[in-house]
Every structure is written in structure tokens, then in C-alpha cells.
N, C-alpha and C positions, 0 to 999 in steps of 0.2 A: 504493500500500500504506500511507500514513502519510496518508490523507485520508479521511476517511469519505465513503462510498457508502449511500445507502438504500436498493439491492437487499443488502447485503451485510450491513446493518441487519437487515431484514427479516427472510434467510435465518436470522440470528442467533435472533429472537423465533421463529422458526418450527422451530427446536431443529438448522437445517442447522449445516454445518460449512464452507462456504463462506465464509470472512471472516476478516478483520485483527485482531490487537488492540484497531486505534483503531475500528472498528467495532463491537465488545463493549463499550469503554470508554462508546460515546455510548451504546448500546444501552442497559447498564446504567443510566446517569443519567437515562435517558430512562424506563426501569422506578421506577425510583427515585420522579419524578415523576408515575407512572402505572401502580401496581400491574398493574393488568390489562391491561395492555400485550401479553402476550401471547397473553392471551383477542382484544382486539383483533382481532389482527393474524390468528388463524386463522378471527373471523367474519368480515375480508373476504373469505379465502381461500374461503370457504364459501360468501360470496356467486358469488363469480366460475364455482361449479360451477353454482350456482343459473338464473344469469342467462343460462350458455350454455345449460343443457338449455333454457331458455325462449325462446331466440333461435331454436332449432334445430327444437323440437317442434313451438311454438304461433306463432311465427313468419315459419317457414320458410325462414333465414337458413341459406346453405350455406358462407357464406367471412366470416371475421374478418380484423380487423386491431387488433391488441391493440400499442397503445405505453403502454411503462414497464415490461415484461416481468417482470425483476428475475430473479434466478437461478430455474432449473426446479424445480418441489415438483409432486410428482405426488398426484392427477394433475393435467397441464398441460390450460391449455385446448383445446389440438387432441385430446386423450386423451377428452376426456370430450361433446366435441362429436362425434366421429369412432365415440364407442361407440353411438352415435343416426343420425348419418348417414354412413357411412365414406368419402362421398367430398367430404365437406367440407374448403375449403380455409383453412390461417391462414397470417397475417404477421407474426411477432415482432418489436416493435422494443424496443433498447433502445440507450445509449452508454455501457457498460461492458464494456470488456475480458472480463472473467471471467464474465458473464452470455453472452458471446459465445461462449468456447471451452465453457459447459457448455450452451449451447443447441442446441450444431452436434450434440453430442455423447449428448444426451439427448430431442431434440425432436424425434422419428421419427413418422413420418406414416404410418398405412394405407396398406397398397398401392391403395388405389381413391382415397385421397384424397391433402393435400398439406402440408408444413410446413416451413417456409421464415422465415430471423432475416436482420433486415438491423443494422446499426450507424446509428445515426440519433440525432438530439435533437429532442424535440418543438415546442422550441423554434425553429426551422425546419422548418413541414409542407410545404411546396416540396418539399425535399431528401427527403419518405418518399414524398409523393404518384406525385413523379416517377422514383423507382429502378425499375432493370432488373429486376429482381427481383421486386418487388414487381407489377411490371406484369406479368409473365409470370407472375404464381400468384396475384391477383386477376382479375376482371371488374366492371371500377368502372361497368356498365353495369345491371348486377346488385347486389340489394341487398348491404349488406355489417352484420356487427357491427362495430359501432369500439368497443373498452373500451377507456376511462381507468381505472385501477383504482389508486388511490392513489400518484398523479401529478404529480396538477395541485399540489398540495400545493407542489411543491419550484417552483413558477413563482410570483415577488412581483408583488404588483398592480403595480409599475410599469412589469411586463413585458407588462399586459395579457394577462394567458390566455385574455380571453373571445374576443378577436382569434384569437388562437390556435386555437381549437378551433373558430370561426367559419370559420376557414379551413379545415379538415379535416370541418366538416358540409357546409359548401359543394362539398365535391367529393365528396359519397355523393349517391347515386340516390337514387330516389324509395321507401318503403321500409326502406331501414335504416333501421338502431337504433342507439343509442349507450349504453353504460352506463358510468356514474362511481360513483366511493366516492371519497370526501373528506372528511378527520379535519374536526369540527369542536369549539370550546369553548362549543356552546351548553349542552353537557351539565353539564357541569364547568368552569367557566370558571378556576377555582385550578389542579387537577390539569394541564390540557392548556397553562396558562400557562406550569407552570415546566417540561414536557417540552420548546416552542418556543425556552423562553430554554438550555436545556439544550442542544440543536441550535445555534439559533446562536451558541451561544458557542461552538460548534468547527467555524463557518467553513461551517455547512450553512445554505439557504434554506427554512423550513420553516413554511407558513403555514397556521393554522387560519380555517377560513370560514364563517359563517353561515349559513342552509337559503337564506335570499331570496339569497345573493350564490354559490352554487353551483347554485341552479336557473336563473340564467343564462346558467350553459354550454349548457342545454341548447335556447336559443332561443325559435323556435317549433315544435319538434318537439313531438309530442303523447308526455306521460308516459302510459307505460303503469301501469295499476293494481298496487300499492296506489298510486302517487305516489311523492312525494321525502320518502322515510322511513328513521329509524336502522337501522343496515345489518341487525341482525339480525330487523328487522320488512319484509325486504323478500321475499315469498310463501316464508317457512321453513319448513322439512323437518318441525318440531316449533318451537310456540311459544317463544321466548326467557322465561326469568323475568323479564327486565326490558331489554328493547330496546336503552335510554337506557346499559346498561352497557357497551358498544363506540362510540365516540365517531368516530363514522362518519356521516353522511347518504350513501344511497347510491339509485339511481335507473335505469330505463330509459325511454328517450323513439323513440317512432317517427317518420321522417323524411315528411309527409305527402305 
């Protein structure tokens, strides 16, 4: 409760009621920093509806595994996946406590499909790859979505993420898809500096990344069209007046 959390961040930008004091405090400095902070943070949200309808329709992706979850905003990915294929199956991960008890509590699955939250850190994909759970409401034989959706962020290059996610592509079949969103300050390089110095100066890991050094997450998977483009230029509902205003790169890539 006296440590900021970026799902509890998030939940804050995104007008929940889910969060701490010191979660508002960074929240707000981090506004401070980034007026539009919380346009942001609902064109990721937008994406993530975006990129499951397109997993699921044009795709034909039936089971997710979405790590970095962050507390439930409806609707949630299984909600909106599940209103296209009902018996589509997801895996929630996240490592916060309170993303857990409103997950168990809020993240109800179709009766033909499945919805299912493990406790995990991405930062060990061993540990999500191999859960009982996880195994028993996927079929890693069968294509899967994997979304990172503003994540990899809290991972420092010295922890090498691309290892990371290298290790988590390597265990999806032939077929899936993977999709990211990743703050980046190519857009703004003043505004997104001092939102990073603003995080880590209360003890959060929060790193902004490049287009070249975030399209290596995604391998050799083939980018699906348009490419690794700012999040609200990635196939919208209605054109954005100016892309570049959500400081985002955001992407899907197919697993050949």
C-alpha cells in the first residue's frame, strides 16, 4: 500500500478507484509531466479491444495469454474476445495482490468459453509457461495471442526483456500472434523524460524505448499490417487527429 504499483497507476488514469494514495501521488507527477497522460493511457486501452477483435476474426486465434493484466476495466479482454467467439479461452497474468482479488472476482468467462488469472512475474516465463492452470485452460499446441500491453516498460535493459519475451515466443506454436504497446520518447523526448524521472524517483523501473529497440521483441515473427506504428495509428475505429499524441508504439506480429 505505500509502494506504487503501475496496474494501480493505470487504474488511476483510467478514472478507477482501485489505488493508494502513493499511486495518485506518482500518477499525478506523472500527469504533470504528460498532460495527456490520460488520453494515453485509454488509446492503449483501445488498442487492446482493437487487436483482440483482430486476433479472433481475421486471425482465428481462440485462447490468449495476456501478462501484465493490471486491474479489470471493462471490457476485459476475455469480454470482448468471447463476444466474437464464446468459447474462446484467456490466461491472466499478473503479480499484484489486488489485480488478483478483482480479477477472480470480475473476470467471468462465457459459459462455452474460459477465464482463468494466475499470480506470476514476467520476469520469470518458466514459472507462467509451466503453471497448472495455465496448462489446463490453454493448448500450447494450438495457436495462442500473447499480449504484452504496457509491460515490458517496467523491465531495465539490464534485465534483458528481449531474452525474456524470447523465451515466451519460443514456447507458442506455429501461428500465434503476439501484441505489444510500449511508451516510447520518440515523440516527445522532454514531456516522456521528466514523466520517467518522475517514476523513478519513487523507486519504480520505468523505461521509454525506441521503434528499432521495441521491434525486437518481436523477433522474426512476421508484423502484421499496418506494422510497428503509434498506438492510435494501429487499424482505428476512426482516424486519430494526430497518432504521435499517445506516446505509444504498439504492434502485432505473427509466429511463422
Amino acid at each position: 500500500m505505500n509502494v506504487p504499483h503501475s496496474a494501480r497507476i493505470y487504474d488511476y488514469w483510467l478514472g478507477g478507484k482501485d489505488n493508494f494514495a502513493v499511486d495518485r501521488a506518482v500518477g499525478e507527477a506523472m500527469i504533470q509531466a504528460i498532460p495527456g497522460m490520460r488520453y494515453m493511457a485509454g488509446e492503449n486501452r483501445k488498442f487492446v479491444h482493437r487487436a483482440a477483435r483482430a486476433l479472433v476474426e481475421k486471425e482465428g486465434i481462440r485462447q490468449f495469454l495476456d501478462i501484465g493484466t493490471g486491474i479489470p476495466t471493462r471490457p476485459n479482454l476475455h469480454e470482448v474476445a468471447q463476444q466474437i467467439a464464446p468459447e474462446t479461452r484467456v490466461v491472466y497474468v499478473d503479480n499484484d495482490p489486488i489485480v488478483l482479488v478483482h480479477a477472480r472476482a470480475l473476470m467471468l468467462s462465457s459459459a462455452e468459453g474460459r477465464s482463468e488469472y494466475i499470480s506470476a512475474d514476467i520476469r520469470d516465463p518458466r514459472s507462467i509457461l509451466t503453471d497448472e492452470v495455465l496448462r489446463e485452460t490453454l493448448d500450447l499446441t494450438q495457436p495462442v495471442g500473447l499480449t504484452l500491453i504496457a509491460i515490458l516498460m517496467l523491465l531495465a535493459d539490464e534485465d534483458d526483456p528481449w531474452a525474456t519475451v524470447a523465451a515466451l515466443r519460443d514456447a507458442m506454436p506455429s501461428g500465434s500472434c503476439l501484441a505489444i504497446t510500449h511508451p516510447t520518447a520518440d515523440f516527445n523526448p522532454d514531456e516522456v523524460g521528466q514523466a520517467v524521472a518522475a517514476a523513478t524517483g519513487a523507486g519504480m523501473t520505468l523505461v521509454a524505448r525506441t521503434q528499432e529497440a521495441v521491434a525486437r521483441f518481436f523477433g522474426d515473427w512476421e508484423l502484421l499490417e499496418p506494422g510497428l506504428v503509434p498506438v492510435s495509428a494501429w487499424r482505428p475505429d476512426t482516424p486519430a487527429a494526430d497518432p504521435k499524441a499517445a506516446y505509444y508504439w504498439a504492434g502485432v506480429a505473427r509466429k511463422p
